[in-house]
C-alpha positions as a printed NumPy array, in Angstrom:
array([[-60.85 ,  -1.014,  30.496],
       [-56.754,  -1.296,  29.315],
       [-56.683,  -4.878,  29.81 ],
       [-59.865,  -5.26 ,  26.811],
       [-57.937,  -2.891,  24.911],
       [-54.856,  -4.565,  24.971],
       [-56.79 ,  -7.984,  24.707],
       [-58.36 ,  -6.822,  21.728],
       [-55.294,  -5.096,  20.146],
       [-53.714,  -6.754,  17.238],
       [-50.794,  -8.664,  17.319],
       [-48.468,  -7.271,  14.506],
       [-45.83 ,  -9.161,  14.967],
       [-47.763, -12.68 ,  14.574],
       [-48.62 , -11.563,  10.773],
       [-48.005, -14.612,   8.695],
       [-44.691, -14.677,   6.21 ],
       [-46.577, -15.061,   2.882],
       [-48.425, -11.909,   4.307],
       [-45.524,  -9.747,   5.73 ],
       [-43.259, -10.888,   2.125],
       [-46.616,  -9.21 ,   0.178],
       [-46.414,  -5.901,   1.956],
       [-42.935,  -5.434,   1.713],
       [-42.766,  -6.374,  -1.994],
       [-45.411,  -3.892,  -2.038],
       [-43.182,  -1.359,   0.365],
       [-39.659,  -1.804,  -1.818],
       [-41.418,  -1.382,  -5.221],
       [-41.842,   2.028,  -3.402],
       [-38.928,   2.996,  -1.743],
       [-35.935,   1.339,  -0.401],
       [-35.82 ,   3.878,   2.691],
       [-39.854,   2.837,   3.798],
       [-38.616,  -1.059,   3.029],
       [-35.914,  -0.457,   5.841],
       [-37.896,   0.901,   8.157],
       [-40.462,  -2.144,   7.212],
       [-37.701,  -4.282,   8.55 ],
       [-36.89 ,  -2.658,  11.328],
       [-40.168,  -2.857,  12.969],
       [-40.006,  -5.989,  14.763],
       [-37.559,  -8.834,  14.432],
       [-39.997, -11.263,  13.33 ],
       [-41.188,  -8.86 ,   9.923],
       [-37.232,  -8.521,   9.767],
       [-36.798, -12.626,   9.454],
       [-39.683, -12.995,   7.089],
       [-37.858, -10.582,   4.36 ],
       [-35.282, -10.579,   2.618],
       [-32.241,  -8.856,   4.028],
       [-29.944,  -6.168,   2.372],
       [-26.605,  -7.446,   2.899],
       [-24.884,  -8.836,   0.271],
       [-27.361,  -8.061,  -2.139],
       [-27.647,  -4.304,  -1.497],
       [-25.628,  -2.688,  -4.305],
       [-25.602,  -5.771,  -6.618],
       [-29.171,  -6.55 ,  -7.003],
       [-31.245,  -3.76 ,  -8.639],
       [-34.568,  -3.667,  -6.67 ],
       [-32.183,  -2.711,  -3.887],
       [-31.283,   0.541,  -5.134],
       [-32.665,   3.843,  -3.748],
       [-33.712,   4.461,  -7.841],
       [-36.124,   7.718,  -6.625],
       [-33.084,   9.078,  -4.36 ],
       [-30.527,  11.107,  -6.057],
       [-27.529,  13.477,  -4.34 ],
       [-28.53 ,  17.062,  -4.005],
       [-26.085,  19.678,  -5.05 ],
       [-24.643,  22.028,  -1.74 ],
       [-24.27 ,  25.091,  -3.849],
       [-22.225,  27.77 ,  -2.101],
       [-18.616,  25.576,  -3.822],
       [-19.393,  23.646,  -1.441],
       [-18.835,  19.626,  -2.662],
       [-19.63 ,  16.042,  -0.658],
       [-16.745,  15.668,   1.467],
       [-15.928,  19.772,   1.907],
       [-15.238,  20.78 ,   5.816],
       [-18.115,  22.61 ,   6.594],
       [-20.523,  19.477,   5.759],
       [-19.315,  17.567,   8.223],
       [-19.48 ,  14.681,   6.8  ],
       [-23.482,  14.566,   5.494],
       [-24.928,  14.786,   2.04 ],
       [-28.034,  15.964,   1.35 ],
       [-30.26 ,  13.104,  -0.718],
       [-33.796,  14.398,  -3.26 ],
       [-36.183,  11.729,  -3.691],
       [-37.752,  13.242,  -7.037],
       [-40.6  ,  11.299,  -6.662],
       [-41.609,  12.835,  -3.679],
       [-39.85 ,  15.608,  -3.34 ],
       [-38.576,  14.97 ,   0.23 ],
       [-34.97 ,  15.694,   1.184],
       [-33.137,  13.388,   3.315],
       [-29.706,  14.583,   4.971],
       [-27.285,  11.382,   5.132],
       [-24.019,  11.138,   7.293],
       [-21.502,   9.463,   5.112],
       [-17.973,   9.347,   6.688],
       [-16.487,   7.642,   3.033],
       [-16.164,  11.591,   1.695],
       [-12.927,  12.037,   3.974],
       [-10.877,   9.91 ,   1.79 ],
       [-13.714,   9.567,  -1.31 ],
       [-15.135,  11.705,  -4.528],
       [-17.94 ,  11.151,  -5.609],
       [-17.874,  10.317,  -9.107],
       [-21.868,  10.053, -10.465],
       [-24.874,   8.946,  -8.652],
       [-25.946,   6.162, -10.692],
       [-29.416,   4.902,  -9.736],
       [-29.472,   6.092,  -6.355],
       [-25.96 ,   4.685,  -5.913],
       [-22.659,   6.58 ,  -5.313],
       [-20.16 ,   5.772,  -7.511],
       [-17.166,   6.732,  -5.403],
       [-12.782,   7.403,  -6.281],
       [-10.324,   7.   ,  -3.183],
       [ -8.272,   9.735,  -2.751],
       [ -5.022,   7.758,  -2.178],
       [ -5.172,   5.29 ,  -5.123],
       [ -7.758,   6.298,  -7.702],
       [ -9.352,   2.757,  -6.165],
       [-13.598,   3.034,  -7.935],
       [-16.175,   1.297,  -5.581],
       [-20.117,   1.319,  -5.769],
       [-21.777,   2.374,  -2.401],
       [-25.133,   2.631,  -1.586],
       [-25.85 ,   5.722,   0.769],
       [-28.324,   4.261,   2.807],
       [-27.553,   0.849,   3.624],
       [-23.637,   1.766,   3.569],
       [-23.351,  -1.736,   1.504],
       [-20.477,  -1.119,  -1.208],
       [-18.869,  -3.317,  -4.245],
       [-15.703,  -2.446,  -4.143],
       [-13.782,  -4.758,  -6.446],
       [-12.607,  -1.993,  -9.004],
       [ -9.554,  -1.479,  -7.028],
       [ -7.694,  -1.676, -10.224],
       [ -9.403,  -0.28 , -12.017],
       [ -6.188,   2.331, -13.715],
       [ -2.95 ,   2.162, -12.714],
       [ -1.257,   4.066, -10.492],
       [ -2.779,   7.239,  -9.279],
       [ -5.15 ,   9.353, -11.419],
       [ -7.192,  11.75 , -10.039],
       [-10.772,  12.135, -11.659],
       [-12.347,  15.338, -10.115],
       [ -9.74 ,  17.405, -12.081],
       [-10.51 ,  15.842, -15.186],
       [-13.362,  15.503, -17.868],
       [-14.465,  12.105, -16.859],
       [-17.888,  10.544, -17.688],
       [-18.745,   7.708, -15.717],
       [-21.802,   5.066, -15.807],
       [-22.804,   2.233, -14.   ],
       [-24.727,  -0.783, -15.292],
       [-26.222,  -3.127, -12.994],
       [-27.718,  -6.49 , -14.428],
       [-30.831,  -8.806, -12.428],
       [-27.616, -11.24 , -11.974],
       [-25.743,  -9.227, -10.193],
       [-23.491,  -8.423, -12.353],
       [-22.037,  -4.813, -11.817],
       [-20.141,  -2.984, -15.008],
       [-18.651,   0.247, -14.25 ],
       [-17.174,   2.606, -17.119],
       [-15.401,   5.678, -17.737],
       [-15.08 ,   8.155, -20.418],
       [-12.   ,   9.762, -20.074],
       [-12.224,  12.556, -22.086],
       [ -8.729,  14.106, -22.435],
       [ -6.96 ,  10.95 , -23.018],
       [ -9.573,   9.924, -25.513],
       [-10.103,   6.627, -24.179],
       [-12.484,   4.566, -22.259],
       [-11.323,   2.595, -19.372],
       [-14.242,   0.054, -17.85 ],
       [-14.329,  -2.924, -15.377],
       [-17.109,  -5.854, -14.158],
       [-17.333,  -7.649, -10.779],
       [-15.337, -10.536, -11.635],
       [-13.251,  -9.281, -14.702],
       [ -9.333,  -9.94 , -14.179],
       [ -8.329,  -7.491, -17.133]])
C-alpha cells in the first residue's frame, strides 16, 4: 500500500518554471519572509526564482514593506546587553511578531526603519548603511556620508530613505540642531 502512495504522490519539485515564477510572484507580493521560505523548499523552486542577493535592499519588491522593528520598552534599545543581540520585528499586516538575531547592533544604531529596512550608523565612524533584517543584504556605500565622527542617537536627527524601481537608493538626514540637511545616493561622489 506505501509504494501506490508514493507512486501516486506528486512530484513538487518537477513543477514547471513559468508555474513555480507565478506562485512566487504571487508569494512576494505577500511577504518577503513566505517568498524565502518559497525558495528554500527545494533547489529546483530555488533556481526557477529570482534570488535575493544583490538585489535585496536595492530593488523595492524585496523589502519586508509589512515588517517593521518593535520597540523593547523597559530603556531597553536594539543593540542593549540584555537582548543579546535579537530584535523583535511586527508585521502590521498580520500582526505576527518575529524575533531576529542581528549581530550588526554591537557596533550599529539603528537610525529609522524605512520600509522594512534598517537604516543603520557605525559606532566608530558615523559610516550610514541600508540593511535588510532578514536577508542580512546591506548597501553600504554612505561611508561618507559626514565627516569625521558624529554621533546621531544623541541628536535630533530625522532620517528617510528613498528607494527607486532602478535601484537607485537616496538616503537623507535632517539634522535638526545644526539646521541643515545632509543626504547621499548610491553612486553620488559629493
Amino acid at each position: 500500500m506505501a509504494t501506490v502512495k508514493a507512486r501516486m504522490g506528486t512530484n513538487w519539485a518537477s513543477l514547471h518554471d513559468d508555474m513555480l515564477e507565478l506562485i512566487a510572484d504571487r508569494v512576494l507580493a505577500g511577504d518577503l519572509l513566505d517568498y524565502v521560505w518559497f525558495r528554500a523548499v527545494c533547489k529546483t523552486w530555488r533556481a526557477a526564482t529570482p534570488c535575493l542577493v544583490g538585489r535585496g535592499v536595492v530593488e523595492p519588491r524585496f523589502h519586508p514593506r509589512q515588517w517593521t522593528m518593535f520597540p523593547e520598552g523597559n530603556g531597553l534599545y536594539p543593540g542593549h546587553p540584555a537582548l543579546d543581540g535579537y530584535v523583535r520585528f511586527l508585521n502590521v499586516d498580520t500582526g505576527v511578531f518575529l524575533r531576529v538575531h542581528l549581530p550588526c547592533f554591537k557596533d550599529h544604531s539603528v537610525l529609522d526603519c524605512p520600509e522594512g529596512l534598517l537604516l543603520l550608523q557605525r559606532h566608530k565612524d558615523a559610516a550610514i548603511c541600508l540593511r535588510n533584517p532578514f536577508t542580512a543584504l546591506y548597501v553600504n556605500k554612505f561611508r561618507n556620508f559626514l565627516s569625521g565622527s558624529y554621533d546621531f542617537r544623541r541628536r535630533m536627527v530625522h532620517a528617510a530613505v528613498s528607494i527607486h524601481a532602478g535601484g537607485t537608493v537616496t538616503v537623507m538626514l535632517a539634522l535638526s540642531h545644526l539646521e541643515r540637511v545632509a543626504y547621499a545616493s548610491i553612486g553620488d561622489r559629493q
